[in-house]
N, C-alpha and C positions, 0 to 999 in steps of 0.2 A: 320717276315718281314725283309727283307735282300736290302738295298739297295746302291750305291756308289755315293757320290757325287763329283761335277766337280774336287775337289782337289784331288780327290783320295781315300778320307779316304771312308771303307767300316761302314754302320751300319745296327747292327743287332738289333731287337726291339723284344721282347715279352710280347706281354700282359697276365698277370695274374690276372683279379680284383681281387678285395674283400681282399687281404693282406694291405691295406695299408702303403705299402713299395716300395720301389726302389732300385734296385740294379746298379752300373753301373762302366763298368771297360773298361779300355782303355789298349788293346796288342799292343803293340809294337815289329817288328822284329829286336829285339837289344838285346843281350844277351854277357854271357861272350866270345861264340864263336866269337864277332865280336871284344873285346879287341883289342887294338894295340897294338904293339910290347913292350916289357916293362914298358906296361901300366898294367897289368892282373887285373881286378877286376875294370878298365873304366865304365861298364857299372852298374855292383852294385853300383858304388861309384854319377850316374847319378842318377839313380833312389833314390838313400839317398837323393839328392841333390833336389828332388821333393818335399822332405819333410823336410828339414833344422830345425837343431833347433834353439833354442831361443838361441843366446850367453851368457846372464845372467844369464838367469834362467836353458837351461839344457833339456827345455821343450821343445815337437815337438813346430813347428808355420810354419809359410811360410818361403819366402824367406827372406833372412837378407836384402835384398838390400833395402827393404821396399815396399809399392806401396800394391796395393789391393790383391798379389798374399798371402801377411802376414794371413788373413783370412781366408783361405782354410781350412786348418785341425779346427780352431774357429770354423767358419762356419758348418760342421760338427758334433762335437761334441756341438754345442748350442744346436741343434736341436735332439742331442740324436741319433746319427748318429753314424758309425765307417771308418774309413778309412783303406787301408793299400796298399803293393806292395810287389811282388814276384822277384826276376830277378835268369832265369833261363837260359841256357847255347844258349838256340834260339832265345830266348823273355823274355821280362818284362809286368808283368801286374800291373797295377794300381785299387784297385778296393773299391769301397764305396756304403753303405746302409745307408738309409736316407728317412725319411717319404715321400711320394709321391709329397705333394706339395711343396716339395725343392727342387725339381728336376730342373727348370729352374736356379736357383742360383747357383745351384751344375756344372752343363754343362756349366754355366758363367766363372764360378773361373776354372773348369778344361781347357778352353778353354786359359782362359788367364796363367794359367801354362805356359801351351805351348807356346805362343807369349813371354811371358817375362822371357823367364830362365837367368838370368843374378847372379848367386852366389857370394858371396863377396870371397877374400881368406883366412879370419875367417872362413866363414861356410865350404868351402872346409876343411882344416885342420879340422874343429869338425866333420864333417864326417865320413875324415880316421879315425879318433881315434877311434871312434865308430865301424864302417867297421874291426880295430885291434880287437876289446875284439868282435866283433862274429866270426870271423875265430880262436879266441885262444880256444873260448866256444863249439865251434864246435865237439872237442874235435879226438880221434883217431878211433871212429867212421867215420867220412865225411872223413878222410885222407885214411882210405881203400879204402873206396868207388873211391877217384879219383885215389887214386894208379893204382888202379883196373883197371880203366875207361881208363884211358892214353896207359897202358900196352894193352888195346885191341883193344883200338881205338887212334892210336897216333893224334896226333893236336888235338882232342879234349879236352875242359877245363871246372875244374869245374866255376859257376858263382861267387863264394865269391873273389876271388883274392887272392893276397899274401901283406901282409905290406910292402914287399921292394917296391915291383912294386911301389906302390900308395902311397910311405912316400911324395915324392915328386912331387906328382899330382899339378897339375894350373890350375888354374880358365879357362885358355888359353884351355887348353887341356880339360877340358869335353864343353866348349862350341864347341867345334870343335867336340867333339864325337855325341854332341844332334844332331849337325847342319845334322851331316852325315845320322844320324841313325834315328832321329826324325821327322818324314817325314810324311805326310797322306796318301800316296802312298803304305807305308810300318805300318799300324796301323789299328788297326778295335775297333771303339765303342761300346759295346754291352748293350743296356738297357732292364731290364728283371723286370717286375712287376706290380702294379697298375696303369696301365699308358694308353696314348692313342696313338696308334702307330704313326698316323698321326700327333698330337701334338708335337709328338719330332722329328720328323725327321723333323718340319716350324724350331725345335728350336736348333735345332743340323746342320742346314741350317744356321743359324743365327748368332749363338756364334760362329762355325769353319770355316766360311765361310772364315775366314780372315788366317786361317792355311793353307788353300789350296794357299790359293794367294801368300800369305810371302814364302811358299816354293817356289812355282814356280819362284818366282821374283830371290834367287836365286841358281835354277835351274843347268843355266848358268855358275857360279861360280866354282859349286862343284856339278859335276853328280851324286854322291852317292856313296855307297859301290856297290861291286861288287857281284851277285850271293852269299850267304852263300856256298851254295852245292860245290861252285864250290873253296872254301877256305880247304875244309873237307879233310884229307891226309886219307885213306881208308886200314887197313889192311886184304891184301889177304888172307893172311895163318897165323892158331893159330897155337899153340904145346901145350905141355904139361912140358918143360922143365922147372921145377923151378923156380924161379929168388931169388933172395938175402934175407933172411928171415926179415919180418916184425914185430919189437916189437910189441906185441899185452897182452891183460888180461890173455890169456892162450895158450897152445900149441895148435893150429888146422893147416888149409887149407883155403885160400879162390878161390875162385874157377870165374872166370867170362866167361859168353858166352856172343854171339852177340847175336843179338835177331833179328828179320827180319824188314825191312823196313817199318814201317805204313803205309808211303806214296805210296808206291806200290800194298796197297791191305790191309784192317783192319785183313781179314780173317784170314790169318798166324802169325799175331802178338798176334792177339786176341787168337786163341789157344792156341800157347806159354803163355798167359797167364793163360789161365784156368789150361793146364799141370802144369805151378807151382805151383797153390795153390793146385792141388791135389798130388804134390810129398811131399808140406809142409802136408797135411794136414793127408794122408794117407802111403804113402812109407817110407816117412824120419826116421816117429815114429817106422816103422817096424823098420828100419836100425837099428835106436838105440837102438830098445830093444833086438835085435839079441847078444850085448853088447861084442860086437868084437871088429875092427879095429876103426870104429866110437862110440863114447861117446855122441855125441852131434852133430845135422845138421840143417839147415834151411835154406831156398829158398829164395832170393825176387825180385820181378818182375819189373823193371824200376829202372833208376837211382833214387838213393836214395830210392828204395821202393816203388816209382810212376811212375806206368802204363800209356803210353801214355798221359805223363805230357811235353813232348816234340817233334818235329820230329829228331832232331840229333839222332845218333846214339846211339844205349841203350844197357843198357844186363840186364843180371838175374847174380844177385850173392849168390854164395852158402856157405857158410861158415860151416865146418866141427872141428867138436871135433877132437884130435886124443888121443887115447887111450896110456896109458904110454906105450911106448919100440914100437911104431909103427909110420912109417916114412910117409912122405907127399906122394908118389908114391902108399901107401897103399891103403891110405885111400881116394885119389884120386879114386883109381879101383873101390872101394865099391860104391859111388858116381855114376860114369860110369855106372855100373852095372843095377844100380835101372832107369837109365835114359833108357838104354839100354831095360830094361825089359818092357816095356812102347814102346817104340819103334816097340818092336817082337811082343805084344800084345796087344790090346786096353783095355782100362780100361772096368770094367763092368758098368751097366747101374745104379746102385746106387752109387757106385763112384762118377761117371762124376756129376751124378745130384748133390750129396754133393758138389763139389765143384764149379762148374757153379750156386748153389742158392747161396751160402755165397757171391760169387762177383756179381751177380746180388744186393744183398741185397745191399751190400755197394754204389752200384750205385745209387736204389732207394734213400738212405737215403743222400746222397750227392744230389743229386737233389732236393731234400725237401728244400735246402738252394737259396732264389734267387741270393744270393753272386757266389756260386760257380755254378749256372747256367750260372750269367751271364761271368764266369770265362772263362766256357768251350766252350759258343758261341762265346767269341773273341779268343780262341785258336784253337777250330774247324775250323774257317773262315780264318784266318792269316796263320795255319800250313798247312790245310788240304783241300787248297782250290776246290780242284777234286772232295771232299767228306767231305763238311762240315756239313750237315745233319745227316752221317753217324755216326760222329764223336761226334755228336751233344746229348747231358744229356738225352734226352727219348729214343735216338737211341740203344746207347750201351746196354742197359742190354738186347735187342731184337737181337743184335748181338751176344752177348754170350749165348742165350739160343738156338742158332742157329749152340752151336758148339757142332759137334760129337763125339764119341768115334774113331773114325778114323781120324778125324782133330785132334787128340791128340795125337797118334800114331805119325802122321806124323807130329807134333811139333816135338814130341821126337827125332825121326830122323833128321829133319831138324839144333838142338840143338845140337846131336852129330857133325852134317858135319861141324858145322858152325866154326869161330875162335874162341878159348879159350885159356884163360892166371889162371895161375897157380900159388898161393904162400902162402910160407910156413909163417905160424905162430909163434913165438914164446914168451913162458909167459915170462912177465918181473914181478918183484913185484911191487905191485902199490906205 
């Protein structure tokens, strides 16, 4: 059940009996793509700021300022619950599981989150610090990845930030980012489990009633951010030309394409996905046993390795061994080649199926979680709003068994025409 109330904010309700559990996660259109200028990593350092810790002790808790919002994560954990939050380059998710009949206290204190974000500049500062040792933990893994990212899609940003930006973050500056970005207009509730649909949406009426109002009140003030789409700086034309080699574990390639638009149509996205767990799963292995130019390959589909975890723009990255005495343009070819051959011909029919059941399977078993059900109906609804059904945890896997040996083909192709960025490898000692 899917409905919007007067302040804007959408909600999605699923009933599930018989689990005795609740799930419930609150997307918001706020991500690292909406950073200000100098700010990089505002919005990660918002969503810490959801969850502050205890200045003594080190330990999650609410807000330092004090007040009832202190309780939240208590509140949860009393009750044998977990909490947590995502912030990803479009969106932040907030999401919690918790026995069924704490659901009304649950939607109390998330509600009041929201009214009362008021951070001290302690908990700010214990934040960044925090926000410092995950981007250091990160490690030269997540720095290809955005290398990557950047180099194919400029203006886009990863969500962790950078320490400088945010050494000298204020209390000033993320209240102004909540005020911008934290909106009902721009957030979808999603409740997924033991519940009764009509009972929460009297009660999600009742505790948010006052987040529609406070926004609107002021409205007036501050109109909001402007369109994401329309902040997005879009590159026309990829090449193949090199760029500046990247310390890495060993000598390879990494390789990035664009990937197609989701929001234009699942269809072409969704093949390009299938295509790459079958290049991972079937061609690559040939590649390398062929035990030429390429030593070592692998595929992976969405930034960071997840598929339609966001609408910005995405790729597939390939990352290539290179064999001693063989140069990045080589081993590039060989790469092209296998994408190329996929292209001329469609896979055969136990192919396709090997790889269309492995990610069907992964979807079933991620749906089995009411957490990450109700993850995908607020991401579904928020990103995808033309096709949020489609988009939607029972959907997909009837989406990809819907895709052809011809809709893979013409991934293929589409992969070749599309922009791609190119870079060389090289081993450092650890």
């Amino acid at each position: 059940m899917s409905l919007r109330l007067d302040g804007g904010l959408r909600l999605v309700t699923e009933e599930t009996p018989g689990r005795g559990l609740v799930a419930v996660a609150l997307t918001v259109a706020a991500g690292g793509g909406d950073d200000p200028a100098g700010r990089h990593g505002m919005a990660h350092l918002v969503e810490h700021l959801m969850f502050p810790r205890n200045q003594s002790s080190g330990s999650a808790s609410g807000s330092a300022s004090g007040g009832d919002d202190d309780s939240f994560v208590a509140l949860v954990q009393e009750v044998g619950g977990m909490c947590n939050a995502e912030t990803h380059r479009d969106h932040t998710v907030f999401h919690t599981v918790v026995p069924a009949d704490a659901l009304p206290d649950i939607l109390a204190h998330e509600a009041r989150r929201l009214l009362r974000f008021e951070p001290s500049p302690a908990t700010v500062r214990s934040e960044v610090a925090v926000i410092g040792e995950e981007i250091r933990a990160a490690g030269s893994g997540s720095r290809l990845w955005d290398t990557v990212l950047t180099a194919l899609h400029p203006g886009a940003r990863d969500a962790y930030g950078t320490t400088t930006d945010l050494r000298d973050a204020t209390v000033g500056e993320a209240e102004t980012f909540f005020r911008r970005h934290y909106r009902p207009e721009r957030a979808v509730l999603s409740v997924v489990g033991d519940v009764d649909a009509g009972l929460v949406g009297e009660l999600v009426e009742r505790e948010f009633g006052a987040w529609g109002r406070e926004a609107c009140d002021r409205e007036a003030r501050d109109p909001g951010p402007a369109d994401a789409s329309d902040q997005v700086v879009r590159r026309e034309l990829g090449g193949d030309e090199p760029r500046p080699a990247i310390p890495y574990g060993r000598n390879g390639v990494a390789v990035g394409h664009a990937l197609a638009d989701p929001r234009q149509g699942l269809g072409p996205y969704l093949a390009q996905v299938v295509l790459c767990e079958l290049l991972r799963r079937e061609r690559l292995r040939r590649l390398v046993a062929e035990r030429g130019a390429v030593d070592a390959a692998s595929v992976m589909c969405g930034y960071q390795g997840q598929w339609l975890a966001s609408a910005a723009p995405d790729l597939a990255l390939v990352l290539l061994g290179r064999a001693p005495g063989i140069g990045t343009e080589e081993a590039v070819g060989r790469w092209l080649d296998a994408l190329a051959a996929v292209a001329a011909a469609p896979p055969n029919g136990p192919e396709l199926r090997r790889a269309v059941t492995v990610l069907r399977a992964a979807c079933h078993r991620q749906a089995d979680s009411l957490t990450a059900r109700a993850v995908t109906h607020g991401r579904a609804a928020l990103l995808f709003p033309g096709d949020s059904e489609g988009a939607g945890p029972d959907a997909l896997p009837r989406h990809l068994a819907a895709v052809t040996a011809a809709d893979v083909s013409s991934a293929a192709r589409a992969l070749l025409a599309a922009p791609r960025t190119v870079h060389t490898l090289e081993g450092v000692a650890p």
